[in-house]
DOVO-938174 format. One record per residue (C-alpha): x, y, z; residue number from 1. Coordinates in pm, whole numbers, plus 50000, padded with zeros to 5 digits. Layout:
BEGIN
@xx X, yy Y, zz Z, seq NUM
...
% end
This chain:
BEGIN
@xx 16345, yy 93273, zz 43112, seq 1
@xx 16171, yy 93040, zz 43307, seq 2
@xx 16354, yy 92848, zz 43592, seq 3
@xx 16287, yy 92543, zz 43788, seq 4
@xx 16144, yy 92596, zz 44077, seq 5
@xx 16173, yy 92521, zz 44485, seq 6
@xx 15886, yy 92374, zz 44650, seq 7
@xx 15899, yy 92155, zz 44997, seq 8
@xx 16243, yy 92158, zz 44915, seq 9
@xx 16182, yy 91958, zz 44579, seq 10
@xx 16317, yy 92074, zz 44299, seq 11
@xx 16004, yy 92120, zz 44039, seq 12
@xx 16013, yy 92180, zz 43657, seq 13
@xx 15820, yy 92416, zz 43455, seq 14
@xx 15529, yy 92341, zz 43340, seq 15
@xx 15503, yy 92193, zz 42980, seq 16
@xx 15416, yy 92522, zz 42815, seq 17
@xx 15649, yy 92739, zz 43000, seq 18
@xx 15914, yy 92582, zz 42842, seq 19
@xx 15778, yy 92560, zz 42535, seq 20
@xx 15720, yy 92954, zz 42525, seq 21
@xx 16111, yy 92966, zz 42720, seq 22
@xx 16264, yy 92718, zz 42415, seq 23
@xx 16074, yy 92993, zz 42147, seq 24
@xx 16199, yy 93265, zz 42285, seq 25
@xx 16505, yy 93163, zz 42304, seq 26
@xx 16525, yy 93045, zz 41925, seq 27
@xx 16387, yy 93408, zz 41879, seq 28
@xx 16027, yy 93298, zz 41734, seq 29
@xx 15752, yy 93578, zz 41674, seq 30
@xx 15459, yy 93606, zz 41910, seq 31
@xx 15217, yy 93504, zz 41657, seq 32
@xx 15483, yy 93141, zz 41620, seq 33
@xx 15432, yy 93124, zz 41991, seq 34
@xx 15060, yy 93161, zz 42025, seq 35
@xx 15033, yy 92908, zz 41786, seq 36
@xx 15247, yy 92648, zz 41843, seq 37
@xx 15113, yy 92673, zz 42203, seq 38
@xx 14766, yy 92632, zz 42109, seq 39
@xx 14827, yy 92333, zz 41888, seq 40
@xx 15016, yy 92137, zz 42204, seq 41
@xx 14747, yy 92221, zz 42441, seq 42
@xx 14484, yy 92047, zz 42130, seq 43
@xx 14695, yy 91769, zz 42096, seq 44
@xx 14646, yy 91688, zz 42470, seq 45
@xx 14338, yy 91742, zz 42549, seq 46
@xx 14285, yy 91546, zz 42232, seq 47
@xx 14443, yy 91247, zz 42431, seq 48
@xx 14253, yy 91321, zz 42729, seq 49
@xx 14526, yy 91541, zz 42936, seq 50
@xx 14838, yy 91255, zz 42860, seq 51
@xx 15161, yy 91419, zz 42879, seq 52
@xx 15343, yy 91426, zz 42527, seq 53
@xx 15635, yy 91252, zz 42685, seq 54
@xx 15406, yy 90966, zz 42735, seq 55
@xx 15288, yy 90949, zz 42356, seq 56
@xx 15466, yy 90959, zz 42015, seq 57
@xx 15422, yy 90884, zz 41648, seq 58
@xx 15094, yy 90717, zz 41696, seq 59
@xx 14902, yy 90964, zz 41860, seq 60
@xx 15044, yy 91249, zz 41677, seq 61
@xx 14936, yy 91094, zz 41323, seq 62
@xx 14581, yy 91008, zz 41512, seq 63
@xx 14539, yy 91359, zz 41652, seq 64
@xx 14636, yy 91494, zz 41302, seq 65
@xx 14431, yy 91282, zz 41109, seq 66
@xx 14142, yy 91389, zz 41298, seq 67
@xx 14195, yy 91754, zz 41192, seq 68
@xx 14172, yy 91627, zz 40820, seq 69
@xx 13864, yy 91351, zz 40820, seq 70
@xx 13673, yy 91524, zz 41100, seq 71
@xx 13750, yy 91914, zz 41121, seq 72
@xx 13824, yy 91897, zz 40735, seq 73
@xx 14112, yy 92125, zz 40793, seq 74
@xx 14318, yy 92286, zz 40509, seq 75
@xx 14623, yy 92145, zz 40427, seq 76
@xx 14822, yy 92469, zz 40586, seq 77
@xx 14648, yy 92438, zz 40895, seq 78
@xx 14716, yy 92048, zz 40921, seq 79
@xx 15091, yy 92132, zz 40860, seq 80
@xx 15098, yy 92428, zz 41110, seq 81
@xx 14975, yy 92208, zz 41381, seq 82
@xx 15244, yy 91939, zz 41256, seq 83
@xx 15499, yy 92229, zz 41297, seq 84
@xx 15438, yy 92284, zz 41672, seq 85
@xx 15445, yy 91871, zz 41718, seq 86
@xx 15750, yy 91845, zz 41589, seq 87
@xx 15915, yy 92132, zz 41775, seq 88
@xx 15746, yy 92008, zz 42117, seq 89
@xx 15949, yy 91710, zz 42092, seq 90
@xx 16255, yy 91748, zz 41902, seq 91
@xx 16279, yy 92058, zz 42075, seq 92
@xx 16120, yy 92063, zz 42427, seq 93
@xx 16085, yy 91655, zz 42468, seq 94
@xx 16388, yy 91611, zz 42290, seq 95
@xx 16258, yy 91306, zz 42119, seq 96
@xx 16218, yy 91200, zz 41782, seq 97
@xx 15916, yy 91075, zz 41622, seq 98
@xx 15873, yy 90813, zz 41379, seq 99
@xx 15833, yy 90886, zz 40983, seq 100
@xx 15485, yy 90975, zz 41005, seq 101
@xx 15378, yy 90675, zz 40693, seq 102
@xx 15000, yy 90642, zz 40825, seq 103
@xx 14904, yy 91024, zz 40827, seq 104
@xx 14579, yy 91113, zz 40669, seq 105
@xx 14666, yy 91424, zz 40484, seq 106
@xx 14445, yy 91726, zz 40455, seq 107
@xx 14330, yy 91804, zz 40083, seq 108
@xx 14544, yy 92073, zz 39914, seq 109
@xx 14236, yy 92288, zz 39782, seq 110
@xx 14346, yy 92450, zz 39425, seq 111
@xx 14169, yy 92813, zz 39413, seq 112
@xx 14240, yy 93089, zz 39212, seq 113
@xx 14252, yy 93417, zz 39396, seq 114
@xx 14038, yy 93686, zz 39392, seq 115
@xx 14144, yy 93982, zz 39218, seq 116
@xx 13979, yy 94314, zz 39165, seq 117
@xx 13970, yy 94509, zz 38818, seq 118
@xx 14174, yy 94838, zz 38855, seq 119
@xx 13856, yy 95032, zz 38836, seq 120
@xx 13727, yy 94768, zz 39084, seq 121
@xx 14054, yy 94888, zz 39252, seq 122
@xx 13992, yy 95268, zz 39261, seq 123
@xx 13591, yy 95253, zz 39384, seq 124
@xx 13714, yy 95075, zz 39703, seq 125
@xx 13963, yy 95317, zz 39760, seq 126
@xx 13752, yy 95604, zz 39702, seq 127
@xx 13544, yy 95487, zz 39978, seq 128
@xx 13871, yy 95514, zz 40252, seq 129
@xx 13989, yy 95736, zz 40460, seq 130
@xx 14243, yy 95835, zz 40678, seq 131
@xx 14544, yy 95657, zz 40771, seq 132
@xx 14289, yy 95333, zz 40628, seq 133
@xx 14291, yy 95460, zz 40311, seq 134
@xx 14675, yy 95536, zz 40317, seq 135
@xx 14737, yy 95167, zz 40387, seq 136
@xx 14482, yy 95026, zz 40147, seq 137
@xx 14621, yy 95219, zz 39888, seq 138
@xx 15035, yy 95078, zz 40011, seq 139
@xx 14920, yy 94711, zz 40022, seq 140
@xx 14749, yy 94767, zz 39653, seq 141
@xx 15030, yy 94985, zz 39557, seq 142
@xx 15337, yy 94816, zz 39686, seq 143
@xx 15212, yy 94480, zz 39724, seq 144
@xx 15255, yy 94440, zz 40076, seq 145
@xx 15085, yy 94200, zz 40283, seq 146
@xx 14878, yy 94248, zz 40559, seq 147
@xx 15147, yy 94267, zz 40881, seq 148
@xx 15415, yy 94429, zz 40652, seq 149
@xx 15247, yy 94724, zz 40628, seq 150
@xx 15099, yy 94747, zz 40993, seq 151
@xx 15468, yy 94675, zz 41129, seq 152
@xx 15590, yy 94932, zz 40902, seq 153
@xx 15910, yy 95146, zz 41059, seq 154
@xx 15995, yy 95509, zz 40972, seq 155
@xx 16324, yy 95395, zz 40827, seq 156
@xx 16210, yy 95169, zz 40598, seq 157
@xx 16066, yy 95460, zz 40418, seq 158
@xx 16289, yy 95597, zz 40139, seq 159
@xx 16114, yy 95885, zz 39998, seq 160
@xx 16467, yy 95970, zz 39793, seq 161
@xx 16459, yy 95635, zz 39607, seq 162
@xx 16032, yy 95532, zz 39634, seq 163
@xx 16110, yy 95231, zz 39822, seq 164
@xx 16006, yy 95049, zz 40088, seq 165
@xx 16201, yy 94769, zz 40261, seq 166
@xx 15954, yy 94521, zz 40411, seq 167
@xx 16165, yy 94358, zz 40740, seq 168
@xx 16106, yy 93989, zz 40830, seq 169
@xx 15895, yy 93908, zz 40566, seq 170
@xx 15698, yy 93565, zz 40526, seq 171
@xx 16017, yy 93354, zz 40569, seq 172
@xx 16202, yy 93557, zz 40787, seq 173
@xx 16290, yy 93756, zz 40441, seq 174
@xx 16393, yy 94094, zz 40367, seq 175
@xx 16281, yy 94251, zz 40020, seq 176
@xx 16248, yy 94569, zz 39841, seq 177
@xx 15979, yy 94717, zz 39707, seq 178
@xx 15833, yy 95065, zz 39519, seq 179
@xx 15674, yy 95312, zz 39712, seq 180
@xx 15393, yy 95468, zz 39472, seq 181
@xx 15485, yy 95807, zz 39352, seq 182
@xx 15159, yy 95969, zz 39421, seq 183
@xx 15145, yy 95839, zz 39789, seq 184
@xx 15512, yy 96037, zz 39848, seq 185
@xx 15302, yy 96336, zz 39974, seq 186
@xx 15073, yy 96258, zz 40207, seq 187
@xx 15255, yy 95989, zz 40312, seq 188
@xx 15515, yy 96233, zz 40452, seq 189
@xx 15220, yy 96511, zz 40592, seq 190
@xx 15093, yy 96172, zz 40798, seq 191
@xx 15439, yy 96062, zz 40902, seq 192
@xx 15429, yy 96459, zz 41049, seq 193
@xx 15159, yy 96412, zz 41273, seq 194
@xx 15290, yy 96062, zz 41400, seq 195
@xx 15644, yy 96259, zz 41479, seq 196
@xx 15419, yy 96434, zz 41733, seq 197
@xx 15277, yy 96130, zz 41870, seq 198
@xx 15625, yy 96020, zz 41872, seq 199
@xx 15745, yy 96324, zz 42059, seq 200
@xx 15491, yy 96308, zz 42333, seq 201
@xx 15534, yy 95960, zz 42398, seq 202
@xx 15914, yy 96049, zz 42465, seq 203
@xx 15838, yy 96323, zz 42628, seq 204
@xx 15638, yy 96094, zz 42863, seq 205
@xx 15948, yy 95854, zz 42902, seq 206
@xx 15754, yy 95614, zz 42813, seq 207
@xx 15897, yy 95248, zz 42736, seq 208
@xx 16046, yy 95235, zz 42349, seq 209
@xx 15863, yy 95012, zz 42067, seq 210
@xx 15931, yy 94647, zz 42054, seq 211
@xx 16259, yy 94528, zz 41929, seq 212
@xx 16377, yy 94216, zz 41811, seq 213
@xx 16542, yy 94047, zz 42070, seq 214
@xx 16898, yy 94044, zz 41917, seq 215
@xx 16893, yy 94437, zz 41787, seq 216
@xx 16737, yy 94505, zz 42122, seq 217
@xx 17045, yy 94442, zz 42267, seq 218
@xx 17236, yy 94538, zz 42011, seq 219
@xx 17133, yy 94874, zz 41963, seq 220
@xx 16955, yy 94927, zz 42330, seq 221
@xx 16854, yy 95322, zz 42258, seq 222
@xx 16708, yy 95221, zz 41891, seq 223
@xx 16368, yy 95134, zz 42053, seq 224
@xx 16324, yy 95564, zz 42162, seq 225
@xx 16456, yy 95681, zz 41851, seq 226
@xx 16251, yy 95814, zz 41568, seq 227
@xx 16394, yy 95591, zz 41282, seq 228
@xx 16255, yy 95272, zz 41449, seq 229
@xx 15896, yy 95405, zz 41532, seq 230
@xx 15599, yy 95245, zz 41414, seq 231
@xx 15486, yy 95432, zz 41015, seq 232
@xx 15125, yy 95359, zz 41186, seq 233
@xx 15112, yy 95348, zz 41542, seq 234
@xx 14801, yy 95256, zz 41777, seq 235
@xx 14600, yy 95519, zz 41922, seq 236
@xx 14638, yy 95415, zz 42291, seq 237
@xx 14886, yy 95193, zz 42473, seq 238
@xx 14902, yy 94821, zz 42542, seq 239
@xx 15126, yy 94582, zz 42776, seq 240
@xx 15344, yy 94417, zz 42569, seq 241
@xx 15266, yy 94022, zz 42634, seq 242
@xx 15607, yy 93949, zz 42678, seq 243
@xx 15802, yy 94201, zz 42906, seq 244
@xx 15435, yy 94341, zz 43076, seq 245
@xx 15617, yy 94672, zz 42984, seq 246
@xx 15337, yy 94947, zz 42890, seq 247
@xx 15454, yy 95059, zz 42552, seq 248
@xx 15278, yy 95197, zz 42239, seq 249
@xx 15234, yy 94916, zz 41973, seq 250
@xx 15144, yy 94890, zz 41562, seq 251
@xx 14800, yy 94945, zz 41530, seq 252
@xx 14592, yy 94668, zz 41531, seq 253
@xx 14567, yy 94505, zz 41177, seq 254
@xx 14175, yy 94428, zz 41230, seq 255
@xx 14115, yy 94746, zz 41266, seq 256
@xx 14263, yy 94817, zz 40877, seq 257
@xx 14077, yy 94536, zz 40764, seq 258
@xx 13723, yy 94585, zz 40907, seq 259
@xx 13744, yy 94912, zz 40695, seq 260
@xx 13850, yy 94709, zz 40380, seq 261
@xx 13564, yy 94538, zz 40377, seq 262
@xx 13344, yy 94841, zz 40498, seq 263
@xx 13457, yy 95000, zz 40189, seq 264
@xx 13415, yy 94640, zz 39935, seq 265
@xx 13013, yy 94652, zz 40124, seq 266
@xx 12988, yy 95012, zz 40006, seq 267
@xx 13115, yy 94980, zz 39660, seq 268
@xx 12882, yy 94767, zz 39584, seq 269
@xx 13171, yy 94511, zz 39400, seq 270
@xx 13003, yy 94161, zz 39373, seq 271
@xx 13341, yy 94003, zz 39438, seq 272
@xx 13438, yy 93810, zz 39785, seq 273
@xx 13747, yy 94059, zz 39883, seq 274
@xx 13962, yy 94105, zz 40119, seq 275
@xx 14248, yy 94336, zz 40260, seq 276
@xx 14501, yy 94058, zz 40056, seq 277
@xx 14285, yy 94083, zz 39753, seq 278
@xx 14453, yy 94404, zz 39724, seq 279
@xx 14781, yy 94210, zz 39683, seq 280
@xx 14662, yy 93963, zz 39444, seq 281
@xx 14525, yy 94292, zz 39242, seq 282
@xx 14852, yy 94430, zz 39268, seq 283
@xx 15046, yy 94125, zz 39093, seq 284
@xx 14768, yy 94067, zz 38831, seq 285
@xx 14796, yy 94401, zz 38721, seq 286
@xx 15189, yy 94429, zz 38699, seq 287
@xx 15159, yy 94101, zz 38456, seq 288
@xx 14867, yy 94325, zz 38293, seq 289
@xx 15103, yy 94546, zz 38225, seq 290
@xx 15396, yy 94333, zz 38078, seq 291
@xx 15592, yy 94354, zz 38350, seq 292
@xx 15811, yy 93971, zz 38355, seq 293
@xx 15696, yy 93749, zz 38661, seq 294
@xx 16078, yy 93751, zz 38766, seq 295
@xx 16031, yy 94113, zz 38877, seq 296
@xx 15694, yy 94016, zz 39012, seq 297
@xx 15826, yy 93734, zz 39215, seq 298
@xx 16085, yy 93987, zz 39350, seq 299
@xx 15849, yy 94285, zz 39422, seq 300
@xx 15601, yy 93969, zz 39606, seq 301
@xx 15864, yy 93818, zz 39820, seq 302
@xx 15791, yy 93445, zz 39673, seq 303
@xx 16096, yy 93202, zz 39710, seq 304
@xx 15927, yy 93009, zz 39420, seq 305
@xx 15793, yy 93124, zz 39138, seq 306
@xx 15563, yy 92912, zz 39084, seq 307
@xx 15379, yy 93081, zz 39351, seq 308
@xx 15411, yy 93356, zz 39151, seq 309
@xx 15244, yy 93167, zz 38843, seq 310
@xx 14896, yy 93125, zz 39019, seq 311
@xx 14842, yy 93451, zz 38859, seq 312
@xx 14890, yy 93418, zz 38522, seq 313
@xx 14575, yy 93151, zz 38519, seq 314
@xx 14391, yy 93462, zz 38616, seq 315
@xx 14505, yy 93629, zz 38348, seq 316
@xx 14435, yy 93310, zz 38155, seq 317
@xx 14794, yy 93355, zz 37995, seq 318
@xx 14911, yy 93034, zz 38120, seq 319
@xx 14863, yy 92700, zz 37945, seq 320
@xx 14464, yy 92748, zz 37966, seq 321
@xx 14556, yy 93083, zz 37728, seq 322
@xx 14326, yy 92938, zz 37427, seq 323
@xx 14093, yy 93132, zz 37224, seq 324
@xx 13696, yy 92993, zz 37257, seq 325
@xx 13638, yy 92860, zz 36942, seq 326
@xx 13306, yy 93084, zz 36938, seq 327
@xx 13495, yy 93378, zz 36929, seq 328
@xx 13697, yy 93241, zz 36644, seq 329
% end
């Protein structure tokens, strides 16, 4: 935690961003939250020529946030992200609140459909993977995992008994089920034998445990060295962990799974803009292929609404759009 400091025996706070990162971290925000939010701050001043936030308020926010829609031509989420870290700044940090923001120019919600593969589509990308890549590739299309689910993947959300896998702090701060494929059962468990041995010579270095959560870090302070919590897909070599500056083994890296995605899209020759969450999109198109009801789909996806969930039956062009072309009449 950051503390206010002594200098010429006047007391002196911490600087702006300290205690936003302090005020984060205490409110138990991820990493990711934190880079963020910290980024968007450090825009909105600069923005204003260096003025400190405390100075401002509802004007210059909705000025600085217009700008990201008329001149950067933002998205919509990325206009509401940076409101996000505004609004914590100052009802958190500042704490001050700001206006009703009534004169906001707001980024254009942009309506696509998303890209989804054909299952043969599917199977000539995966062909092309290997290795603990192709594993993955073949969970996200399989289980419908996103991107970070599966690269923070623990050993004991694994359950071969029951083919499920129990995806942790999902988008929402969610927990939810899903199936792990039958045919990845197998080598999933001959890979999760070679990481034991990674596992065992990291302990056998005494080296720091994996990250923990904050609050089950101090819960359950020998979890972080035991097997069960390890990481399904661990890096290679070590890192310092941002926060603690504790040399630990992370995840892997999730560029490194998704540089190989699209290696393997390049090489199958599939004229079709995809991407590592194309594989998810695939995933839900099928199931609805299939018959499955877009309750269970919703479930399996993680979506609080399900009209999220809907998006996909326009691809299937089973929604209201689900006409027959009078030419083929």
């Amino acid at each position: 935690m950051v503390q206010d400091g002594l200098k010429d025996g006047v007391i002196q706070k911490p600087r702006l961003l300290d205690q936003v990162r302090t005020r984060l971290r205490t409110l138990h925000y991820s990493l990711r939250t934190e880079q963020a939010y910290t980024h968007w701050i450090k825009r909105f001043i600069y923005f204003h020529n260096k003025r400190h936030p405390a100075d401002m308020g509802g004007v210059e926010v909705e000025r600085f946030l217009s700008s990201l829609a008329v001149e950067r031509n933002v998205a919509a989420a990325t206009q509401k992200q940076a409101l996000s870290a505004l609004l914590f700044l100052y009802r958190e940090v500042l704490q001050l609140d700001l206006p009703w923001l009534d004169g906001l120019t707001r980024a254009k919600q942009r309506e696509r459909l998303p890209v989804v593969l054909t299952r043969k589509e599917v199977a000539r990308v995966l062909d092309l993977m290997e290795g603990r890549h192709a594993l993955m590739a073949r969970l996200i299309y399989g289980g419908g995992l996103r991107l970070m689910e599966c690269v923070r993947l623990r050993v004991k959300d694994v359950d071969f008994e029951r083919h499920e896998i129990t995806v942790r702090e999902g988008k929402g701060g969610k927990d939810r089920v899903t199936m792990l494929p039958a045919s990845l059962a197998a080598p999933l468990r001959e890979y999760l034998q070679r990481v034991r041995a990674l596992f065992d010579g990291d302990r056998a270095r005494h080296l720091p445990g994996v990250h923990m959560p904050d609050a089950l870090a101090r819960k359950y302070p020998n979890a972080a060295v035991s097997w069960p919590w390890y990481w399904v897909f661990p890096a290679k070599s070590l890192s310092i962990d941002p926060r603690s500056q504790a040399e630990r083994r992370h995840h892997m890296h999730e560029q490194s799974l998704q540089r190989a995605i699209k290696h393997a899209v390049e090489l199958s020759g599939v004229a079709k803009a995809a991407s590592t969450h194309t594989l998810r999109h695939s995933f839900a198109t099928h199931l609805l292929q299939s018959g499955y009801d877009i309750r269970t789909v919703q479930e399996l996806l993680g979506h609080s609404d399900v009209s999220t969930t809907m998006i996909y039956t326009h691809v299937l062009n089973k929604g209201g759009r689900g006409v027959v072309s009078p030419l083929d009449v």
